[in-house]
C-alpha positions as a Markdown table, in Angstrom:
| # | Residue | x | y | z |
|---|---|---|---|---|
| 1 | Unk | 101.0 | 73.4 | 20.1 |
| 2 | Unk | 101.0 | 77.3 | 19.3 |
| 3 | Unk | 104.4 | 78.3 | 19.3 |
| 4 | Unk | 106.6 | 74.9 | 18.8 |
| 5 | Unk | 103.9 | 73.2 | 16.6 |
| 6 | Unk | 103.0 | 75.8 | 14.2 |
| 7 | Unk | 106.5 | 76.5 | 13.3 |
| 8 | Unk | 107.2 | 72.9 | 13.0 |
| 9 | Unk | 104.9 | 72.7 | 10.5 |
| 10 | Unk | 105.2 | 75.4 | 8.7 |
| 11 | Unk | 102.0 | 77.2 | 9.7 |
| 12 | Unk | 103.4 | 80.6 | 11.8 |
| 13 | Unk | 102.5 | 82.8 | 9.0 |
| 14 | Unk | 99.0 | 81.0 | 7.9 |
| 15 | Unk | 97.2 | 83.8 | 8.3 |
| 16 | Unk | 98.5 | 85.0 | 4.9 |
| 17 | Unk | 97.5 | 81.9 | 3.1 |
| 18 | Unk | 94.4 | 83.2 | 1.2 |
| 19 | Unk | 93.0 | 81.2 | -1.2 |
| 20 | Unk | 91.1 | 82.5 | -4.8 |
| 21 | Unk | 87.7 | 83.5 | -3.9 |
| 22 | Unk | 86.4 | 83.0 | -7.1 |
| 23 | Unk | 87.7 | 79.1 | -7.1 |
| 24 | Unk | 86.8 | 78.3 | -3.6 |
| 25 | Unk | 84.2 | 80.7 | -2.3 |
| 26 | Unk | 83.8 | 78.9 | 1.0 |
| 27 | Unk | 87.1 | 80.0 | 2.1 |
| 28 | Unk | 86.7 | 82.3 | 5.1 |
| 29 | Unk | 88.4 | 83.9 | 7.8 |
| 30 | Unk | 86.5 | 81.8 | 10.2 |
| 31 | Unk | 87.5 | 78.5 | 8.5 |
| 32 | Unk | 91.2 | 79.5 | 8.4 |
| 33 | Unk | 91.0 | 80.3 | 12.2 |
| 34 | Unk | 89.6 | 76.6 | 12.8 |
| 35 | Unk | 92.5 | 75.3 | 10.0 |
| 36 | Unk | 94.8 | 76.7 | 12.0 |
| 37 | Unk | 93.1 | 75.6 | 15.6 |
| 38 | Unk | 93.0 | 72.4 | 14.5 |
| 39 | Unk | 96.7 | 72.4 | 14.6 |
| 40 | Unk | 97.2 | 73.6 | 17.7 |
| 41 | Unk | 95.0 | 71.3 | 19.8 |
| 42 | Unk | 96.3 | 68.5 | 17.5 |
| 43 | Unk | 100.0 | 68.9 | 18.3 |
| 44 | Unk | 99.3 | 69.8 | 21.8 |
| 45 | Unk | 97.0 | 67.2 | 22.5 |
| 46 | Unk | 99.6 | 64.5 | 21.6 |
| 47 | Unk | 101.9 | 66.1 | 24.4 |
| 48 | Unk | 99.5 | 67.0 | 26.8 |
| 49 | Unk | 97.6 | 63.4 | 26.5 |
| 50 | Unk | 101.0 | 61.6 | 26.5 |
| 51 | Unk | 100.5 | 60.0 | 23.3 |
| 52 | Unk | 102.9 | 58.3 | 20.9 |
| 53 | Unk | 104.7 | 60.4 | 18.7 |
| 54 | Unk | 104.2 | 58.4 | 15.5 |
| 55 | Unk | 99.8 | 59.9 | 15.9 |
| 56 | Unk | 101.8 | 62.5 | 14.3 |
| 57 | Unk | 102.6 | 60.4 | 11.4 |
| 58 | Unk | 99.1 | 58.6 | 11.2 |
| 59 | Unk | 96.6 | 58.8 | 13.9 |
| 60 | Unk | 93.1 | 57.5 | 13.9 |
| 61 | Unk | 91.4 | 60.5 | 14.8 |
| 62 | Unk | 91.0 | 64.4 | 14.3 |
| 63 | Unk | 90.6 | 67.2 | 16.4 |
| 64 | Unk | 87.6 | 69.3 | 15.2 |
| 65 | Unk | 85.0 | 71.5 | 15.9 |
| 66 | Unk | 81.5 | 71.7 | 14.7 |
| 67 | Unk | 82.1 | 73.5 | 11.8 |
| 68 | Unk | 85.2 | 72.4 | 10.7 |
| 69 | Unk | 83.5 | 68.8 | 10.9 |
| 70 | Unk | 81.3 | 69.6 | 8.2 |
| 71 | Unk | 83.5 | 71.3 | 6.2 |
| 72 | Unk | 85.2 | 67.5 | 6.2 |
| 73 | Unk | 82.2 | 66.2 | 5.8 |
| 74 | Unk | 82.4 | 64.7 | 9.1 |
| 75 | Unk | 79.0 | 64.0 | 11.3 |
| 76 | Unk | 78.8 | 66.7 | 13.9 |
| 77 | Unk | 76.6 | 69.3 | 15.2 |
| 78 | Unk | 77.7 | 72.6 | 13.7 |
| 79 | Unk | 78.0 | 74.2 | 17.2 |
| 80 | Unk | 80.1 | 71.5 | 18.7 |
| 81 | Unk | 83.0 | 72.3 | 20.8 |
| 82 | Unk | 86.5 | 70.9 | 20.0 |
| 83 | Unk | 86.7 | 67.4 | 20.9 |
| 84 | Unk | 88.6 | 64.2 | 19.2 |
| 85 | Unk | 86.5 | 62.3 | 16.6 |
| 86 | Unk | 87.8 | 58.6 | 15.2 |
| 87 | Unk | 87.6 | 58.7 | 11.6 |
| 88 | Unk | 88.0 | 54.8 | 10.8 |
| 89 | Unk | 88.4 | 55.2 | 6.9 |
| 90 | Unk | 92.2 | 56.1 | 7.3 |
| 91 | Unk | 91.7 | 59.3 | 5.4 |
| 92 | Unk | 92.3 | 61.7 | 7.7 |
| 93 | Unk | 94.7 | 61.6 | 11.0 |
| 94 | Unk | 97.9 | 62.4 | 10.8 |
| 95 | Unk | 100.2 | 66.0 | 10.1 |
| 96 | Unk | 99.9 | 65.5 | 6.4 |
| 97 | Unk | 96.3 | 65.5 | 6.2 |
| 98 | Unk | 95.4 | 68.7 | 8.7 |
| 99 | Unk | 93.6 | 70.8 | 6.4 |
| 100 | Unk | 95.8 | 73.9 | 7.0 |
| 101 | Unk | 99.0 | 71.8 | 5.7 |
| 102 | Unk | 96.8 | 71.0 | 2.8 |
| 103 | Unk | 95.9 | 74.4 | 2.5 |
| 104 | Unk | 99.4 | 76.1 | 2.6 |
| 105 | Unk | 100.6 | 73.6 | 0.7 |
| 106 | Unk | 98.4 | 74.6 | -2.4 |
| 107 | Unk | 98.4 | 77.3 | -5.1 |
| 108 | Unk | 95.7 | 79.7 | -4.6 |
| 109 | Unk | 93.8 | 78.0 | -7.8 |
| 110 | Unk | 94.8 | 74.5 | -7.9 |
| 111 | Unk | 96.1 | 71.8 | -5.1 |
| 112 | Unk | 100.0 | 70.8 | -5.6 |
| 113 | Unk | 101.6 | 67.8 | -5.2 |
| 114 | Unk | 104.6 | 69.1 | -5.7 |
| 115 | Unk | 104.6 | 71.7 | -2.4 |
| 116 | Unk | 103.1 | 68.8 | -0.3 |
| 117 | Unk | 105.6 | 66.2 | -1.4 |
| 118 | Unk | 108.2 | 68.4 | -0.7 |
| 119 | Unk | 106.6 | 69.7 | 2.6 |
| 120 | Unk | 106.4 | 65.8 | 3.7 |
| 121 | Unk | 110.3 | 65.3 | 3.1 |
| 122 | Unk | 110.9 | 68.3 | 4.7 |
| 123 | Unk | 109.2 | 68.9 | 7.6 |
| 124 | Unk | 108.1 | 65.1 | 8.2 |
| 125 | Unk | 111.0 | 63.4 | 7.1 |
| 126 | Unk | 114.2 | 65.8 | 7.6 |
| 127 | Unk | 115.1 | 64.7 | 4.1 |
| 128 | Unk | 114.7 | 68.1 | 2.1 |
| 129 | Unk | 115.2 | 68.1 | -2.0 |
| 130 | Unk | 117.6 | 70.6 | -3.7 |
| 131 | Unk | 116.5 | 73.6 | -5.2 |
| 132 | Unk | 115.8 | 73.7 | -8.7 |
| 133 | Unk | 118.8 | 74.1 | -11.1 |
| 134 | Unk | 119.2 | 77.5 | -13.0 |
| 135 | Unk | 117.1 | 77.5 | -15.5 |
| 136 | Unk | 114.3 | 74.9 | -15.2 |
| 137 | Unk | 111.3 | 76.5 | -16.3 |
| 138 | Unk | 108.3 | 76.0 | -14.3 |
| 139 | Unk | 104.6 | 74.1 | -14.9 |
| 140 | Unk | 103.1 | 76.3 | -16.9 |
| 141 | Unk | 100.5 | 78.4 | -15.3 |
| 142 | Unk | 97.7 | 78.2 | -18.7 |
| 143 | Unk | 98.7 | 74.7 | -18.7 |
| 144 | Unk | 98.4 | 74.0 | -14.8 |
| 145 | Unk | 94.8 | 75.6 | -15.2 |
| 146 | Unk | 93.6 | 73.8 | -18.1 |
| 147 | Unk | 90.9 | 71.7 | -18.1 |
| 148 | Unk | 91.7 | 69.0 | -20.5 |
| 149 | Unk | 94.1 | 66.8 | -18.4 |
| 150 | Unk | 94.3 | 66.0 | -14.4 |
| 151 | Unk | 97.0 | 67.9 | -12.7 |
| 152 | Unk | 98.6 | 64.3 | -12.3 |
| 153 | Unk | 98.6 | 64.2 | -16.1 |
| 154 | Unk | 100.4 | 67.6 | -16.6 |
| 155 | Unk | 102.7 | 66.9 | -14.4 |
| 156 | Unk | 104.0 | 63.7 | -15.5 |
| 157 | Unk | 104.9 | 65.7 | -18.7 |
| 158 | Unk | 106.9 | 68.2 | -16.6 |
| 159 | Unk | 108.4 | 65.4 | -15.1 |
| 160 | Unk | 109.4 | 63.7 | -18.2 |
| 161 | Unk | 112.4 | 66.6 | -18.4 |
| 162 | Unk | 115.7 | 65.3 | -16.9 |
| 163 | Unk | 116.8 | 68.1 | -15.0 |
| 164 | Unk | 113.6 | 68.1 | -13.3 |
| 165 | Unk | 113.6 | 63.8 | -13.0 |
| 166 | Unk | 115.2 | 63.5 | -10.1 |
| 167 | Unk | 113.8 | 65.8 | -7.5 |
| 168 | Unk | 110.3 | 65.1 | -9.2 |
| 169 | Unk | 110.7 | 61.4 | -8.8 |
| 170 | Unk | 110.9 | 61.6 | -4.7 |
| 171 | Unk | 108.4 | 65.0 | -4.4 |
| 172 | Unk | 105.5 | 63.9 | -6.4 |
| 173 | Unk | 104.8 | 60.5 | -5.8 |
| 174 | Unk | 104.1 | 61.5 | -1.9 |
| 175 | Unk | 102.1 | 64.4 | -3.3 |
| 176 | Unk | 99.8 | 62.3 | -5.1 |
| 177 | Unk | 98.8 | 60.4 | -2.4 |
| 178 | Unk | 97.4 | 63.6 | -1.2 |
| 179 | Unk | 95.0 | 65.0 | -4.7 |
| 180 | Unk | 91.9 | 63.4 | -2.8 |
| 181 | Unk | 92.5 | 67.0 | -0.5 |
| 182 | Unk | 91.0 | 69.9 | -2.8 |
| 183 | Unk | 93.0 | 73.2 | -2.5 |
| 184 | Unk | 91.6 | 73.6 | 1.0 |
| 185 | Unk | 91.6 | 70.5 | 2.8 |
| 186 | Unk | 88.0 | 69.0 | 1.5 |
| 187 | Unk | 88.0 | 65.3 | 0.4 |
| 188 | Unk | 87.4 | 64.9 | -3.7 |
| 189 | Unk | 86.9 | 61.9 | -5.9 |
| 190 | Unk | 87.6 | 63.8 | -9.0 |
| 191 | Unk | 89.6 | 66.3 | -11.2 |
| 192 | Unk | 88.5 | 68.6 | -14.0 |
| 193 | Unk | 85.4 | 65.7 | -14.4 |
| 194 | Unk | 88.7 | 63.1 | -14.1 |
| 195 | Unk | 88.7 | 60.7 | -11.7 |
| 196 | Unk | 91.5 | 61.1 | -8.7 |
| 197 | Unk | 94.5 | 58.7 | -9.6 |
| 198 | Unk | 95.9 | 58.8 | -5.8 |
| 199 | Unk | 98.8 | 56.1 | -6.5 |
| 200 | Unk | 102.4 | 56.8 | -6.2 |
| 201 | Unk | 105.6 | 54.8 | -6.3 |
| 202 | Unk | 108.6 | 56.3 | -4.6 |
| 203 | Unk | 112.4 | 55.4 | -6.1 |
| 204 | Unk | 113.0 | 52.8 | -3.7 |
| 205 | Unk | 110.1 | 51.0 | -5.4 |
| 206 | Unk | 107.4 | 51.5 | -2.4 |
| 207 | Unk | 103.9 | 51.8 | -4.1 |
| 208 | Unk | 100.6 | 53.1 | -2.5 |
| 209 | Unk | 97.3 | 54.4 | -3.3 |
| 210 | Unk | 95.9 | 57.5 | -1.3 |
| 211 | Unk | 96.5 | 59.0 | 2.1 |
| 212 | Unk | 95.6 | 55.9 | 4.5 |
| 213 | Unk | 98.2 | 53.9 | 2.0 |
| 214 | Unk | 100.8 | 57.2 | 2.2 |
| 215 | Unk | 100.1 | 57.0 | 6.2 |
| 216 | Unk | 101.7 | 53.1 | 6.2 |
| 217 | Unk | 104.5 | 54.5 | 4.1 |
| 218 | Unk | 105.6 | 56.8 | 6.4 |
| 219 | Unk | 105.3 | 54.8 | 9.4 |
| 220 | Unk | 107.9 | 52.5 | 7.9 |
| 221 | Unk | 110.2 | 55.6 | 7.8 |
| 222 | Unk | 109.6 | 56.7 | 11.6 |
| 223 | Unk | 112.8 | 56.6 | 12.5 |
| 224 | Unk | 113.6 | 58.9 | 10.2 |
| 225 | Unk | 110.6 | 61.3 | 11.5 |
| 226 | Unk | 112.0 | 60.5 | 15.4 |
| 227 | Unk | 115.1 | 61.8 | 14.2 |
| 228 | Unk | 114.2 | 65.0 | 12.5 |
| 229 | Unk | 111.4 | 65.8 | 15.4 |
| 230 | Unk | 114.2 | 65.3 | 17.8 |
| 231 | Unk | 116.4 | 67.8 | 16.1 |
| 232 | Unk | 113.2 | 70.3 | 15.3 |
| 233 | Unk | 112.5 | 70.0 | 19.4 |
| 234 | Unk | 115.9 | 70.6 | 20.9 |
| 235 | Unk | 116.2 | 73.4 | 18.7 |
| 236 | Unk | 113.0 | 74.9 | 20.3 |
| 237 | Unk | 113.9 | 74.2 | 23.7 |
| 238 | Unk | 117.6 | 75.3 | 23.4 |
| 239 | Unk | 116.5 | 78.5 | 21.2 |
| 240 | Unk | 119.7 | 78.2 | 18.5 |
| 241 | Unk | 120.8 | 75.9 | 15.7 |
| 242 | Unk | 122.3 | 72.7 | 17.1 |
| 243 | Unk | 125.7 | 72.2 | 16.3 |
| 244 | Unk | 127.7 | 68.6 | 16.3 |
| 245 | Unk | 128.1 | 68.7 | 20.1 |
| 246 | Unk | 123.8 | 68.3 | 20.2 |
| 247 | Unk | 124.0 | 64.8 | 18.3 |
| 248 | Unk | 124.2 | 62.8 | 21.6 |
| 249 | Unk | 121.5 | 64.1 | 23.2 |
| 250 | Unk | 118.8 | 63.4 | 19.2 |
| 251 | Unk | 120.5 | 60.0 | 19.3 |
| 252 | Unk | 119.5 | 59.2 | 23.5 |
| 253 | Unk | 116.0 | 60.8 | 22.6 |
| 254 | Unk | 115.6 | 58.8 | 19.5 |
| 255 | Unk | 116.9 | 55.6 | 21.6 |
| 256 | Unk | 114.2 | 56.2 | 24.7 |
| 257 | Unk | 111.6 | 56.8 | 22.3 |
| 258 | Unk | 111.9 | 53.4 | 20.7 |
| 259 | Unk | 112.0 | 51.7 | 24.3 |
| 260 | Unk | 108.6 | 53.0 | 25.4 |
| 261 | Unk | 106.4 | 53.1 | 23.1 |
| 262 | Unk | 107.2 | 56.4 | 21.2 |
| 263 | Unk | 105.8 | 58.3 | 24.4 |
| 264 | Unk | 105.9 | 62.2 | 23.2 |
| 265 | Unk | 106.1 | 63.0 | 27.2 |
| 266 | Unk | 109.8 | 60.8 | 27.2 |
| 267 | Unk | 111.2 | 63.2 | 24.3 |
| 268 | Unk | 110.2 | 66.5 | 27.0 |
| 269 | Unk | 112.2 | 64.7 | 29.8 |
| 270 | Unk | 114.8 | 63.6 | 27.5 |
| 271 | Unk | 115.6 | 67.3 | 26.3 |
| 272 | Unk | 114.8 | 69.0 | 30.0 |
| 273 | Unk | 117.4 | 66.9 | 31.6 |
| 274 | Unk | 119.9 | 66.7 | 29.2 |
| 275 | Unk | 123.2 | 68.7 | 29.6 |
| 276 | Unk | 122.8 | 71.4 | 26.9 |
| 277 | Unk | 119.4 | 72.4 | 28.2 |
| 278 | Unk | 120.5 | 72.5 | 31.9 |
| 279 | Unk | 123.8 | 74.3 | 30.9 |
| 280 | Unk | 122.5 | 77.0 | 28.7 |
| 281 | Unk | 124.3 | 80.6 | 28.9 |
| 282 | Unk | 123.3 | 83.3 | 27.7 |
| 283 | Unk | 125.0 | 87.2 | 28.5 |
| 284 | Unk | 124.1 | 88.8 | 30.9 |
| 285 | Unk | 123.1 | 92.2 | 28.8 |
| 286 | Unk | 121.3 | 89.9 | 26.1 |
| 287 | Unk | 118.3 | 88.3 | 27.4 |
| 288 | Unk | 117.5 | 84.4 | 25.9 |
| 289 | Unk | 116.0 | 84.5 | 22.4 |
| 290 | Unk | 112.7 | 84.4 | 21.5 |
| 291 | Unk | 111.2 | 81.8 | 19.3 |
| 292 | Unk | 107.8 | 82.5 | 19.7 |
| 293 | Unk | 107.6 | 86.0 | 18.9 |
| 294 | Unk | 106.7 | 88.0 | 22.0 |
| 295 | Unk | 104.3 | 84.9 | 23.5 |
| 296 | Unk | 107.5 | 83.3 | 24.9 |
| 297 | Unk | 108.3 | 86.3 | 26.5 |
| 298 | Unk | 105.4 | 86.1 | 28.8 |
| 299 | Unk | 105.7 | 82.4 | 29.2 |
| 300 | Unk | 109.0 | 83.0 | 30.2 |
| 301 | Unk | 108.2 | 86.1 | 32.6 |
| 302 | Unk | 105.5 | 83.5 | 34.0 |
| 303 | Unk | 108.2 | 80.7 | 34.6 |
| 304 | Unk | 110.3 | 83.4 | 35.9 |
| 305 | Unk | 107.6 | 84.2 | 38.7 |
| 306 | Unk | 107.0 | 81.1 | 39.4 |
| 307 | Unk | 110.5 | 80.0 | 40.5 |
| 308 | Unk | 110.9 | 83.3 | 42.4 |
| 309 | Unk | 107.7 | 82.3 | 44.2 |
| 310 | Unk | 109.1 | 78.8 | 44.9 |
| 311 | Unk | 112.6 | 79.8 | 46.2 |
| 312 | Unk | 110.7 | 82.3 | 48.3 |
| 313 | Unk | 108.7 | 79.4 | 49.5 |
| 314 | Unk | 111.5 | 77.3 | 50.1 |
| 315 | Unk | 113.7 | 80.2 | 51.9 |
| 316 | Unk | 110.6 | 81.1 | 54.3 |
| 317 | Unk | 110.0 | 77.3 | 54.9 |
| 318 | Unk | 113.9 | 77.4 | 56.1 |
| 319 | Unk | 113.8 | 80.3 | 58.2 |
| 320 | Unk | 110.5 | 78.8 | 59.6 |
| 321 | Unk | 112.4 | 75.9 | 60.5 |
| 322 | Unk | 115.6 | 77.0 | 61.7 |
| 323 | Unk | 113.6 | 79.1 | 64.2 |
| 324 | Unk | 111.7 | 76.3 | 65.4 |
| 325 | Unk | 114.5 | 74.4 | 66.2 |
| 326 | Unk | 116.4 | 77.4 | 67.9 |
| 327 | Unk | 113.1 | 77.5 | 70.0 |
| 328 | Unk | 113.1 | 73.9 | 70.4 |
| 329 | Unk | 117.0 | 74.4 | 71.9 |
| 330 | Unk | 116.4 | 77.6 | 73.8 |
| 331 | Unk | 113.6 | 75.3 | 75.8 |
| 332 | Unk | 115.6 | 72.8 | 76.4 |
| 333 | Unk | 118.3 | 75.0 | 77.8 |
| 334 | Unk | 116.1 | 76.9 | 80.4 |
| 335 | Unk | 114.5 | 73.8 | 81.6 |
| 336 | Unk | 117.6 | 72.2 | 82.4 |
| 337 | Unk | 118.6 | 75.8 | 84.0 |
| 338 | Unk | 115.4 | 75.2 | 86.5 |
| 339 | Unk | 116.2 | 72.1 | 87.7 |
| 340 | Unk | 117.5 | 71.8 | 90.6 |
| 341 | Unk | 121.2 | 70.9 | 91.7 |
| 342 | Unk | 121.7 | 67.4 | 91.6 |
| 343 | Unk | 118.6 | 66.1 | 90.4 |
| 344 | Unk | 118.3 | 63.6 | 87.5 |
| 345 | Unk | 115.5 | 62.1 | 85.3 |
């Protein structure tokens, strides 16, 4: 959840998401620890619990604590602990809706549609968008900030430029499902005294209005999400970029998933017993990279106890044995030394 979830999605350098003060003053450093948190024990939970992959996608519940509850508006006690809470609405649930995607996936004034429709193809879809062309001139910032139109509005202007059409056309739509989220993750109904128009189509003609809607959308595409979380996990485990030679074990993963149920623990086995994992080499001068940034190291160091503990285990259990049966011989030798000649049982 710490060190494979947060850089799945994006969130290894939250800390330096800071919101403007002066637009949301109930940003704090408290509420981005719990923003963050909630990712963790979301991700991890999903493993740890053995649940199907596709919660990731749109599940039916959140991970909170008191506070963070209210800050969703959610009904629980301020100083409750982290626990799961159904939310039966369809709002919430899901990776695009934790409120730190939301978050990073804002300007520090406004929400953006944009960053989080490109964020879902990205990191949720493995289906990233080009980078602008040379020259494309940005929304304009007095613009973007003006309080005459929706964002939605200004936007669709931007859009109306063709260089920017066709990226614009598969980034914003999913975006839009998400303007209900304020810049930091709180549910809205409305804009710059506008009401929220939370309905996108995508170019393949798919139409939906607001994030339960957006959840469905993406379910349809889970294969496409199985795929790209295969690749994202593989890479982890193996600690370098796959190359062409890594396809067979995404597609066997992708396969096994389908058969039970989309069971994140199958995906683990599927990785941990596959060749590439068990065959890794690294130099002997070099030690194995570090993806986590110093936290692997110690899990690593702890893994690496562990198995020196268990082969000394299983190399006194063998001594133990051998020298029980060597006694176990040595008796049966000298009591067939003290019997005498001739005798017989």
């Amino acid at each position: 959840g710490e060190n494979f979830g947060l850089q799945w999605l994006g969130l290894r350098n939250f800390g330096g998401v800071v919101p403007d003060a002066e637009v949301y003053p109930q940003y704090s450093e408290l509420l981005a620890g719990d923003l963050r948190e909630e990712a963790v024990q979301f991700v991890s939970g999903v493993f740890r619990e053995n649940r199907p992959l596709t919660d990731l996608l749109a599940a039916d519940y959140v991970v909170v604590n008191g506070r963070l509850a209210q800050h969703y508006g959610l009904s629980l006690p301020a100083d409750a602990d982290w626990q799961r809470v159904v939310v039966a609405d369809g709002r919430r649930g899901g990776a695009a809706t934790l409120g730190a995607v939301l978050t990073a996936a804002s300007y520090p004034r406004r929400t953006s549609p944009v960053l989080r429709g490109r964020w879902i193809l990205d990191e949720l879809l493995g289906t990233p968008v080009p980078p602008p062309p040379p020259g494309v001139p940005p929304l304009d910032q007095s613009v973007a900030e003006s309080g005459s139109q929706t964002l939605r509005q200004r936007l669709e202007l931007h859009r109306q430029k063709p260089e920017c059409a066709s990226c614009h056309d598969r980034m914003d739509p999913l975006g839009f499902g998400l303007e209900n989220f304020d810049g930091i993750g709180r549910w809205r109904e409305s804009d710059a005294g506008l009401s929220i128009d939370a309905a996108g189509r995508l170019p393949s003609g798919e139409q939906f209005a607001g994030p339960a809607e957006l959840k469905a959308v993406l379910l349809g595409r889970k294969d496409d999400f199985l795929n790209h979380f295969s690749r994202k996990m593989l890479g982890f485990a193996l600690g370098r970029e796959l190359n062409k030679f890594d396809a067979c074990v995404v597609e066997s993963s992708v396969k096994k998933l389908q058969e039970n149920g989309f069971q994140s623990q199958i995906l683990i086995e599927e990785i941990a017993c596959s060749y590439p994992f068990r065959n890794r080499y690294y130099k002997k001068s070099d030690p194995p990279p570090d993806p986590a940034g110093g936290r692997g190291s110690r899990l690593m160091q702890a893994l690496q106890r562990f198995s020196e503990k268990a082969a000394e285990a299983q190399k006194k259990a063998a001594e133990e044995k051998a020298a029980a049966e060597k006694a176990a011989l040595d008796q049966a030798a000298a009591e067939k030394a003290a019997e005498p000649a001739g005798s017989e049982k």
